[in-house]
C-alpha positions as CSV (number, residue, x, y, z in Angstrom):
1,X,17.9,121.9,123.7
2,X,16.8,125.9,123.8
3,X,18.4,128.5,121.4
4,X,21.0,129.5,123.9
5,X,21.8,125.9,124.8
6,X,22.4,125.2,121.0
7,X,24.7,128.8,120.4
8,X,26.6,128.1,124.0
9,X,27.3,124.5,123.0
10,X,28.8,125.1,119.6
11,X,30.5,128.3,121.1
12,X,32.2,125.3,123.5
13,X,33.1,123.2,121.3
14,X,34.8,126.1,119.0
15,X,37.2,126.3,122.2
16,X,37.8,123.4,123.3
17,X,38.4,121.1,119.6
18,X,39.0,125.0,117.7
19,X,36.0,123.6,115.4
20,X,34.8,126.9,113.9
21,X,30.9,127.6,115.7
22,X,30.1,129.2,112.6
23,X,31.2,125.9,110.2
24,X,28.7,124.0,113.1
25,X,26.2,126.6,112.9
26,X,26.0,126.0,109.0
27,X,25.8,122.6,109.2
28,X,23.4,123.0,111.5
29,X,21.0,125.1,109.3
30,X,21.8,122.9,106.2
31,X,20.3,119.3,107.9
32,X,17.1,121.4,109.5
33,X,16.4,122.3,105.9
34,X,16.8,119.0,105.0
35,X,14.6,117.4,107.8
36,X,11.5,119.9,107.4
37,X,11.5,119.4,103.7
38,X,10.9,115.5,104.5
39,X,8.5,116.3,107.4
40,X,6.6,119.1,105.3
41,X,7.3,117.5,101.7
42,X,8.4,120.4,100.3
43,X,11.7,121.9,97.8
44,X,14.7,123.1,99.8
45,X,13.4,126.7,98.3
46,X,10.6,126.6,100.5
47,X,12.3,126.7,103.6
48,X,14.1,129.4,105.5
49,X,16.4,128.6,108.5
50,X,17.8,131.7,110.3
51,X,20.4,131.1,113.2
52,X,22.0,134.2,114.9
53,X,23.7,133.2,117.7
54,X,24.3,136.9,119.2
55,X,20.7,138.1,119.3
56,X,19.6,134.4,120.0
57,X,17.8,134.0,117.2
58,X,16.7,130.8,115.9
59,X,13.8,130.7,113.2
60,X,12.2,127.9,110.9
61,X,9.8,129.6,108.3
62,X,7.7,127.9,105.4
63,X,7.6,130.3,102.1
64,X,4.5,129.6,100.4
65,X,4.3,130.8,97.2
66,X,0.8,133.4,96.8
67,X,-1.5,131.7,93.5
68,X,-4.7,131.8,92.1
69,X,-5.1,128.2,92.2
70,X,-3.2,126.1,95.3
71,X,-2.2,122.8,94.5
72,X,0.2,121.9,96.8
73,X,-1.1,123.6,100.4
74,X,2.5,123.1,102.1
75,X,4.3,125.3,99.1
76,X,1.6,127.3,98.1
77,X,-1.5,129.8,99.5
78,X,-4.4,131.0,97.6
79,X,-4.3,134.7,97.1
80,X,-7.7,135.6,99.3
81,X,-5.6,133.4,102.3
82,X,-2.1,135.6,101.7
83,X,-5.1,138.6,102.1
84,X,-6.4,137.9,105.2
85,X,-2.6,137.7,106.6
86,X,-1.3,140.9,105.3
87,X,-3.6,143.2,102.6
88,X,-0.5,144.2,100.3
89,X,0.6,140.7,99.4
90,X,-0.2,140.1,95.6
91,X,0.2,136.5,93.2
92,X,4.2,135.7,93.1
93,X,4.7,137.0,96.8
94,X,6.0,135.0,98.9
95,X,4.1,134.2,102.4
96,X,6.6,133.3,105.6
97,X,5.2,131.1,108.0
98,X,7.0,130.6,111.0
99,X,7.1,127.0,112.4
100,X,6.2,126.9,116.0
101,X,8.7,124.7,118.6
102,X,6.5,122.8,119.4
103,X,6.0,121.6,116.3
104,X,9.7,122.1,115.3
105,X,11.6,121.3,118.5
106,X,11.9,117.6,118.6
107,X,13.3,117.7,115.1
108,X,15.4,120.5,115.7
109,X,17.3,119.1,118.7
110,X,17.4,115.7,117.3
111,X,19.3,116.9,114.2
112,X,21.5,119.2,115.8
113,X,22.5,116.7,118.3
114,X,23.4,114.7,115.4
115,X,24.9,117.1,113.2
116,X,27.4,118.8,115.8
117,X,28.4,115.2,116.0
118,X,29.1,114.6,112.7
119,X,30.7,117.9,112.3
120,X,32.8,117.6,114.9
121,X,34.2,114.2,113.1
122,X,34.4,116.1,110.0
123,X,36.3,118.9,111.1
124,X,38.8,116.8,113.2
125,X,39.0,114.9,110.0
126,X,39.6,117.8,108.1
127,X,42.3,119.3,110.9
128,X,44.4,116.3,110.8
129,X,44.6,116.1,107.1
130,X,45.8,119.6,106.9
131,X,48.0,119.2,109.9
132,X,49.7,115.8,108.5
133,X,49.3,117.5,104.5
134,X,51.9,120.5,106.3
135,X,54.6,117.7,107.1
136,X,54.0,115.7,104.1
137,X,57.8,115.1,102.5
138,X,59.1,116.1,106.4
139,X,60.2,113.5,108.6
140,X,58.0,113.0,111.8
141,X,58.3,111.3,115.0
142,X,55.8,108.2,115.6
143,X,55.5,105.8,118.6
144,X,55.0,102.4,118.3
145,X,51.5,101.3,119.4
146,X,51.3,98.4,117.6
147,X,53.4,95.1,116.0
148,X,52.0,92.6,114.0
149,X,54.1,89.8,113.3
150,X,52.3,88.0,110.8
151,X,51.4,90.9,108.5
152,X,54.4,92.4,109.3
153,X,53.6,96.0,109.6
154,X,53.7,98.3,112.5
155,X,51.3,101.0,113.5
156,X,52.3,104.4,114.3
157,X,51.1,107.1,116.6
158,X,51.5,110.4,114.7
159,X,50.1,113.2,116.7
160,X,46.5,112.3,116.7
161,X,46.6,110.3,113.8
162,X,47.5,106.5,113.2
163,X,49.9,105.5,110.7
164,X,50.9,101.9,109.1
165,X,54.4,101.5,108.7
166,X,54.4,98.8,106.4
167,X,56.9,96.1,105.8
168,X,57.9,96.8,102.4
169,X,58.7,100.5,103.6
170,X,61.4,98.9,107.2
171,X,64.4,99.1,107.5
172,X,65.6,95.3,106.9
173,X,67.0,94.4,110.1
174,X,64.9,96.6,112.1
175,X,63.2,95.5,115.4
176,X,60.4,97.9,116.2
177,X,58.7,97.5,120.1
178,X,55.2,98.8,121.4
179,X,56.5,102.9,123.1
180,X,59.4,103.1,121.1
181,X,60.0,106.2,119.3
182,X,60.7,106.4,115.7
183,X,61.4,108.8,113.1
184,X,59.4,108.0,110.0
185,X,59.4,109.7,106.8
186,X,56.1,110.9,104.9
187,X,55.8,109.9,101.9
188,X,52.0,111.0,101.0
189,X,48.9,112.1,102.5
190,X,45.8,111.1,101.2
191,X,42.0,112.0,101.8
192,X,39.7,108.7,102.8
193,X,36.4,108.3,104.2
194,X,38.0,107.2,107.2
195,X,39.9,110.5,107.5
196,X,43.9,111.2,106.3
197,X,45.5,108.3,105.4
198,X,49.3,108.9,106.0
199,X,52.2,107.1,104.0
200,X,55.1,106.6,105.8
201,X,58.3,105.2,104.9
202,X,61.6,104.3,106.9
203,X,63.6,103.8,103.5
204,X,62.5,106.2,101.3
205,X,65.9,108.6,99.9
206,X,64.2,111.6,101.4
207,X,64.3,110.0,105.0
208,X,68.4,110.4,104.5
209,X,68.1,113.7,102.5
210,X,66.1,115.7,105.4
211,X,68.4,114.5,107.9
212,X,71.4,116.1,106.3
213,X,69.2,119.5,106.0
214,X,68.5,119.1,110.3
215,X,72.2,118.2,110.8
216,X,73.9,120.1,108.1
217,X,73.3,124.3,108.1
218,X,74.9,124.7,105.3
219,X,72.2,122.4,103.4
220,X,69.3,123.6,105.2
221,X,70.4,127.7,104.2
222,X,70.9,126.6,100.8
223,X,74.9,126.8,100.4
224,X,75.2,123.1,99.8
225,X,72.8,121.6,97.7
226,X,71.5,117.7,97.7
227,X,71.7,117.1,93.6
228,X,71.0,113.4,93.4
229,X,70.7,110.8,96.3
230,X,70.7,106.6,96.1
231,X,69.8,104.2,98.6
232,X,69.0,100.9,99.3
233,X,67.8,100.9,102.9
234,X,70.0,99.4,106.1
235,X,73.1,99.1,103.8
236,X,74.3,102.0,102.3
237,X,73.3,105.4,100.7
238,X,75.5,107.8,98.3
239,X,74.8,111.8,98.3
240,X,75.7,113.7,95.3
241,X,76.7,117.4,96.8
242,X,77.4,121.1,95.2
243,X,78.4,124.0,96.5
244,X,76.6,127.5,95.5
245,X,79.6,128.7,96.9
246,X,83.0,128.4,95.5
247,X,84.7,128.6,99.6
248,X,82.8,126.1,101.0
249,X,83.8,122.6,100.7
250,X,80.1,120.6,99.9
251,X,81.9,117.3,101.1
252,X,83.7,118.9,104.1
253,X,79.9,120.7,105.3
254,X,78.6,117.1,104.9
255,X,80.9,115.1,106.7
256,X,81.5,117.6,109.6
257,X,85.2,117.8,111.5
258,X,86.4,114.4,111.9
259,X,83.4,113.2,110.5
260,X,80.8,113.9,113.4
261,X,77.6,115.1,111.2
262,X,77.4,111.9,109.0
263,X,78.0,110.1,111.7
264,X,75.3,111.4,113.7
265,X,73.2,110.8,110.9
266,X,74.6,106.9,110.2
267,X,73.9,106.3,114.2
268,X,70.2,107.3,113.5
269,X,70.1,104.9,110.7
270,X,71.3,101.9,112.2
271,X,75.3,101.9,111.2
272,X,73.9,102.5,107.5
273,X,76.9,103.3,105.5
274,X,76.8,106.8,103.9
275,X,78.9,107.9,101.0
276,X,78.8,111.6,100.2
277,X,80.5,112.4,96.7
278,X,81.0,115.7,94.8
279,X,78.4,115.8,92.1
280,X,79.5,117.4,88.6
281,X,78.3,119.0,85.4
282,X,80.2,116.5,83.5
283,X,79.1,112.8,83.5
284,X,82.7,111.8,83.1
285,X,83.7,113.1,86.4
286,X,80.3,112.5,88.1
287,X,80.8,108.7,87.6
288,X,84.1,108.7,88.5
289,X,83.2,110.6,92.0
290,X,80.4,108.1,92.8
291,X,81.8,105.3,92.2
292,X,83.5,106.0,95.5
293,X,85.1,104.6,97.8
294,X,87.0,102.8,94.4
295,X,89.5,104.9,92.2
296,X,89.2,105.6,88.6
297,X,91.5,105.6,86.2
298,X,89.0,107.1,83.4
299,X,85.3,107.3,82.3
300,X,84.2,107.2,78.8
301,X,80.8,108.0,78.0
302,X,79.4,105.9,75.1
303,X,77.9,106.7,72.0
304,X,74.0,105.9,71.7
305,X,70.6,106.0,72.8
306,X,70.9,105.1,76.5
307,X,72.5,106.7,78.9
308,X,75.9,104.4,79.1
309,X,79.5,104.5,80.1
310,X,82.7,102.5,80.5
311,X,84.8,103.2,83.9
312,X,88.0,101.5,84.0
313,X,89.7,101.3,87.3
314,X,93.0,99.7,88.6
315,X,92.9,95.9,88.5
316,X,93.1,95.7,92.3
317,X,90.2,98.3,93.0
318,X,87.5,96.3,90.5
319,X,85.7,94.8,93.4
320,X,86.1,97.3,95.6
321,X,84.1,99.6,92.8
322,X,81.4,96.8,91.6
323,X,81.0,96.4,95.6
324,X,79.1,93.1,97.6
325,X,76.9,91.6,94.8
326,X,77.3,94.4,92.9
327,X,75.6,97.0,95.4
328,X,78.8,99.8,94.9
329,X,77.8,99.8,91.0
330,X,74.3,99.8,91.4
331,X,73.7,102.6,93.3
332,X,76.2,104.6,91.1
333,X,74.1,103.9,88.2
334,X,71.0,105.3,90.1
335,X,72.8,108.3,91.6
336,X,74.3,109.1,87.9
337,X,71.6,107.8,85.9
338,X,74.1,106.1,83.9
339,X,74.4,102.4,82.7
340,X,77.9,101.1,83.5
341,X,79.8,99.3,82.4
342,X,83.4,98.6,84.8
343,X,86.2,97.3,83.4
344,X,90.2,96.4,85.2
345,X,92.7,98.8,84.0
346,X,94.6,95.8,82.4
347,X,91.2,94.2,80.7
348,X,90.0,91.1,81.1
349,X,91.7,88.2,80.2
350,X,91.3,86.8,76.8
351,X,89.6,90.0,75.9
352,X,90.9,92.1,72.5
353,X,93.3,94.8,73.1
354,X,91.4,98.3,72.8
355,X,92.2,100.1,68.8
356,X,94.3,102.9,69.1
C-alpha cells in the first residue's frame, strides 16, 4: 500500500460508512508510533509520524537526541555524528532521521491494514451508540429476527443494531414471530465492549406515555400534561392528566371524539384497558378521580408518617373500586402514591360505628 493508496482508501471509506478520514488517519499515526517504538526500541518521544493526505505526504522520522556520550544509539547521536550531518546542530538538539520504505513499508501497511479495520469497528460502534443514545426514552420500531422459546426472549432488529427483548420486559400474552414488526420502548443505552447495548422494554409506563404524545397534539405541544402514569402490562394502565389551559378539557384531548385516540392507542396494546383520570393538586380529589371507573363518596387523608388515606365508596361499587384481585386499588396507589385504604359506604359488618 503507497501513500496515495492509504489517503484514497480512508478518503473512501469516509464516504461510504461517513467514518471521519481524519479520525482513521489518527489512528493510523498513533499504531505506526507504536510499532516502530517496538521495532526500534525506543520512547513514543522519539518518533515522529507525519501524514498529510493533500500534499501526499507520509513520513516516519527517528529524533535522536545530540550528547556527549551515546548510550542508547537508536535515541541518541554523539555530537561529532549530529556534525557531520548538519554543522549548526549543538548537545540538546534534536537529529530527524527519516526511516526509509523499505525499511518501514511492511510495517506500515501491515498496521494500517489493521488499524483502518479496527477503526472502522470502532467508529460504527461509536455511530450506533449515538444513534440509539438519541432515541433512548423514544419508542422505536424492531423486527423480529429471532424467538427463543426456552430462554424466552426475543431478539430485535433496531436499525443496525440488535436488541434483546427479554421476557420479564413482554407483554404477558404476547406471541412475537420471526419479520414481525414491533414497537418497543427504550429503556437505556449502555456502552459495552461489544458495542451499544440497548434496553428495551414492551411494558415499561413510558411505552403508553409516548404513544399518547404521537396520538394526542395537545400532549405532544405541551397543553395537556402526563402528571403521573400506572401500569401493569397487558391488563390495564391509568393516566393522570392536567391541562395548562383552563378551555381545554385534558380528559376530552385524551380520549378523542367518541373515544377514537385511546382507542387507537388500546388497539396497539393488545385490548389493554386504559383509564385516563383528571389529576389534582389535592390528594383528596386525586384519589377519588383514580380510583375510576368506581364512585366515591369521600376521601380522607390520614394523619401520620406514610402517605395513607381512607376512600369510602357506595356499598355496591366496593369491588368495582378494589377491581380483579385487587388490580383497580393497586394501581391507584401507584398513580397517587397513596396507601389506601377502601371502605363500603355502610361499613363493614360487625365493625364500630365511626365517632362523631
Amino acid at each position: 500500500m503507497d501513500n496515495q493508496e492509504l489517503f484514497m482508501a480512508l478518503e473512501m471509506l469516509e464516504k461510504e460508512r461517513g467514518i471521519s478520514a481524519d479520525y482513521l488517519l489518527e489512528k493510523v499515526k498513533n499504531a505506526i508510533v507504536i510499532a516502530v517504538k517496538k521495532d526500534y526500541d525506543v520512547e513514543e518521544e522519539n518518533v515522529s509520524v507525519t501524514m498529510d493526505p493533500e500534499s501526499d505526504i507520509f513520513e516516519v522520522k527517528l529524533l535522536q537526541d545530540v550528547v556527549d556520550e551515546v548510550e542508547n544509539p537508536n535515541t541518541q547521536i554523539s555530537l561529532e555524528d549530529a556534525k557531520k550531518l548538519k554543522k549548526k546542530y549543538t548537545l540538546g538538539d534534536q537529529v530527524e532521521t527519516k526511516l526509509q520504505t523499505k525499511d518501514f513499508g511492511r510495517i506500515a501497511a501491515q498496521t494500517a491494514k489493521h488499524v483502518i479495520r479496527q477503526g472502522i469497528r470502532e467508529a460504527e460502534r461509536s455511530q450506533m451508540y449515538t444513534e440509539m443514545q438519541s432515541q433512548s426514552h423514544e419508542i422505536v420500531t424492531g423486527v423480529v429476527t429471532r424467538v427463543d422459546p426456552v430462554r424466552g426472549i426475543v431478539a430485535l432488529e433496531i436499525g443496525k443494531n440488535e436488541a434483546i427483548l427479554p421476557r420479564n420486559e413482554q407483554v404477558p400474552g404476547e406471541v412475537y414471530r420471526e419479520g414481525e414488526r414491533i414497537k418497543v420502548y427504550v429503556v437505556d443505552v449502555a456502552v459495552t465492549e461489544r458495542g451499544p447495548r440497548v434496553m428495551i422494554s414492551r411494558t415499561h409506563p413510558g411505552l403508553v406515555k409516548r404513544m399518547f404524545e404521537m396520538e394526542v397534539p395537545e400532549v405532544y405541544d405541551g397543553t395537556v400534561e402526563i402528571k403521573a402514569i400506572a401500569r401493569e402490562a397487558g391488563a390495564r394502565t391509568k393516566l393522570a392528566v392536567w391541562s395548562r389551559d383552563a378551555n381545554v378539557d385534558p380528559r376530552g384531548a385524551c380520549i378523542g371524539a367518541h373515544g377514537a385516540r385511546v382507542a387507537e392507542i388500546v388497539e396497539e396494546l393488545g385490548g389493554e384497558k386504559i383509564d385516563v383520570v383528571l389529576w389534582s393538586e389535592d390528594p383528596a380529589e386525586f384519589i377519588a378521580a383514580a380510583l375510576s371507573p368506581a364512585s366515591v363518596v369521600s376521601v380522607e387523608i390520614l394523619e401520620g408518617e406514610g402517605k395513607s388515606a381512607r376512600a369510602t365508596v357506595p356499598d355496591n361499587q366496593l369491588s368495582l373500586a378494589i377491581g380483579n384481585k385487587g388490580q383497580n386499588a393497586r394501581l391507584c396507589a401507584r398513580l397517587t402514591g397513596y396507601n389506601i385504604d377502601i371502605r363500603p359506604e355502610s361499613g363493614y359488618y360487625g365493625e364500630e360505628p365511626a365517632a362523631e
